[in-house]
C-alpha positions in Angstrom: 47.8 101.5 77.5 47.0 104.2 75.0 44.5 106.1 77.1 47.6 106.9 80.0 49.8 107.6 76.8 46.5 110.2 75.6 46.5 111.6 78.7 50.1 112.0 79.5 50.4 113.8 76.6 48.0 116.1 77.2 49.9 116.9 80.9 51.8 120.1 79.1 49.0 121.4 77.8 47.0 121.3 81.1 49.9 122.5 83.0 50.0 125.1 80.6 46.6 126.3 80.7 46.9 126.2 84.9 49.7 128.4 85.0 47.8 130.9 82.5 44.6 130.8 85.0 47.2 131.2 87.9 49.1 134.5 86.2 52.4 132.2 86.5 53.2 132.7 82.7 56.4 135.1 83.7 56.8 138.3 82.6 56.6 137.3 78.7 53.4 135.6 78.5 53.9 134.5 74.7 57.1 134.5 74.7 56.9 131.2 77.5 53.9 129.7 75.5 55.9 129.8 72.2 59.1 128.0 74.1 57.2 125.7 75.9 54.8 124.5 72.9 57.9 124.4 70.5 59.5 122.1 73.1 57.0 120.0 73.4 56.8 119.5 69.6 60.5 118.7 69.4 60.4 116.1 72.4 57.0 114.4 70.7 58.4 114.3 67.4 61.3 112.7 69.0 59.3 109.9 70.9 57.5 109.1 67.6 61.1 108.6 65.7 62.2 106.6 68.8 59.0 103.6 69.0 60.4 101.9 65.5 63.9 101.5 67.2 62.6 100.8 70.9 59.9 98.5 69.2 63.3 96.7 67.2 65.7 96.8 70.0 63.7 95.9 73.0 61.4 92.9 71.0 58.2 94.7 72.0 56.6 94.8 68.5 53.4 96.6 70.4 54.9 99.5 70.8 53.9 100.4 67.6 50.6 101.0 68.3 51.7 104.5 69.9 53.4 105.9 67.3 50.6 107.6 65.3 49.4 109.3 68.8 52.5 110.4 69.7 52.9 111.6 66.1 49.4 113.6 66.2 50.0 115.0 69.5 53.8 116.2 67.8 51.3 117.8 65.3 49.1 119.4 67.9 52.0 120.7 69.7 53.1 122.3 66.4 49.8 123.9 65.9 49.8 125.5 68.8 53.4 126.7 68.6 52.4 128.3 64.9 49.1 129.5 66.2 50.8 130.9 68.9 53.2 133.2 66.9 50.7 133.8 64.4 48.0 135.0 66.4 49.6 136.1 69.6 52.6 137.3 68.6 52.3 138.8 65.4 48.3 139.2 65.6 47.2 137.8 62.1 49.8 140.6 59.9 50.7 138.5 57.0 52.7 141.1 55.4 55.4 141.5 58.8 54.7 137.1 58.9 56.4 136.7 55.5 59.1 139.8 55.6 60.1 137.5 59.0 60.4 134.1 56.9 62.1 136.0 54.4 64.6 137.6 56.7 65.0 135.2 60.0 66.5 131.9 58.5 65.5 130.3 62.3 61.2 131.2 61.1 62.0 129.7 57.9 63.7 126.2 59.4 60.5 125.9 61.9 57.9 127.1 59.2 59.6 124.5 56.9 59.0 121.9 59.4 56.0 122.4 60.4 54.3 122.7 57.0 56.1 119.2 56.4 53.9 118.2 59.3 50.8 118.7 57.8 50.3 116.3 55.0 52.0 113.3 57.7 49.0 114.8 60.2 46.4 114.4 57.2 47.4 111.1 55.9 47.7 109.5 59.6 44.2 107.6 59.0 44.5 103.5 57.6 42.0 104.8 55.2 44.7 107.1 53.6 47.5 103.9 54.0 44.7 101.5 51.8 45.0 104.7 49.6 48.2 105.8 49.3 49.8 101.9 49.4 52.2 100.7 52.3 55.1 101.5 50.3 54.6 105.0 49.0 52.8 106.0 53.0 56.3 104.7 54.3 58.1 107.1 51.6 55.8 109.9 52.6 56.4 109.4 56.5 59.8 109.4 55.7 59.3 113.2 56.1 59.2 112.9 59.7 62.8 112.9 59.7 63.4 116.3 57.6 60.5 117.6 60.3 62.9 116.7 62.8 65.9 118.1 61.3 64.0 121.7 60.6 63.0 121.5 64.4 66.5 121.4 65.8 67.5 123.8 63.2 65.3 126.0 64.2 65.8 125.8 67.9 69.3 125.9 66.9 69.3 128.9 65.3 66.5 130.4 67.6 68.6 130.3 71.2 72.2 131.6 69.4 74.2 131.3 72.7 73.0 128.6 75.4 72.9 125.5 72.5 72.9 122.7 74.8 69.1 121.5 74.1 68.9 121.9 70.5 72.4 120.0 70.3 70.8 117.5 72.9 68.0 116.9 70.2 70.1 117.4 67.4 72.1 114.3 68.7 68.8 112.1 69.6 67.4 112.4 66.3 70.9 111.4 64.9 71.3 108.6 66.9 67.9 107.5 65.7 68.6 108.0 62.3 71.7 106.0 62.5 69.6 103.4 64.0 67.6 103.1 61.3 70.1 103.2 58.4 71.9 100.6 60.9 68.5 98.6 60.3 68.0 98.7 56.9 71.7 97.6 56.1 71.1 94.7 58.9 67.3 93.7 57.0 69.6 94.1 53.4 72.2 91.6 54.4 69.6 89.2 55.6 67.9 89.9 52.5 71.2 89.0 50.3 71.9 86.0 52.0 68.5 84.5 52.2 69.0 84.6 48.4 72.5 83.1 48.2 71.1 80.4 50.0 68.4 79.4 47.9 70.5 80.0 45.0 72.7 77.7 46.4 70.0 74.9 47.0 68.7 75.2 43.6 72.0 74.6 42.5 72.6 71.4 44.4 69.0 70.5 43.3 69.9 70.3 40.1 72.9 68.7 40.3 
């Protein structure tokens, strides 16, 4: 199944690059390629938050084998929304790049998020997992939700009046954040009373 996955998530990018060889990228050319690559980030880096819980909730321990390519293509996505305003919008002036992170807190939240991105993109491989450890990769990876966070932050504060999508998001990755602290609270109880009841047959053991 991971070569449909692959190739569905490269169906924006083609349909992307069609409408650009048709002249169908409206009037505002970058300004469409920026909105529709940023989306695309947000709904990938969503997916990639949601496989743990569907994984849980539906019993389909598989699933998990998507999450790093969905991850990678949230990455990719990413790229292409910073290359986008770095090269197209703002052709490669560093000095007008920073006075905007400095000055539009909506640049800052997505710049923030994606340069969280980039050490989760680099340490992806199992060869960086055997490195890194299980637990301190999990800690690491844990980023994905400040990523996530920045994202709708920055859409948030990006589209000031019609907020309906961002809030849309905004809710999705809460609801999957409750999920999880829902899941660890669930996995800690278990944990506590798996110990109660050994302590409690060690107990009558020794009796």
């Amino acid at each position: 199944m991971k070569a449909p996955v692959f190739v569905l998530c490269l169906v924006p990018l083609g349909r992307l690059m069609w409408r650009a060889l048709e002249g169908e990228l409206t009037a505002n050319p970058i300004e469409y390629i920026t909105h529709q690559t940023g989306d695309w980030t947000l709904i990938l880096i969503v997916c990639t938050l949601a496989v743990t819980p569907a994984r849980k909730l539906l019993r389909l321990p598989e699933l998990i084998r998507f999450r790093r390519m969905l991850g990678l293509f949230a990455f990719f996505y990413g790229l292409l929304h910073f290359g986008t305003w770095v090269g197209l919008d703002k052709f490669f002036a560093w000095g007008e790049m920073l006075a905007d992170v400095r000055k539009r807190p909506f640049i800052t939240a997505g710049l923030t998020g994606f340069l969280l991105m980039v050490p989760l993109a680099l340490t992806s491989t199992a060869g960086w997992i055997r490195r890194l450890g299980g637990k301190r990769w999990q800690a690491l990876h844990r980023l994905i939700y400040v990523t996530a966070i920045a994202a709708v932050v920055h859409y948030y504060w990006l589209v000031k009046s019609d907020v309906r999508k961002p809030l849309f998001y905004g809710a999705l990755v809460a609801l999957l954040l409750a999920l999880r602290v829902g899941f660890w609270l669930v996995g800690r109880r278990r944990k506590a009373a798996g110990a109660s009841l050994v302590g409690i047959r060690a107990s009558l053991s020794s009796e």
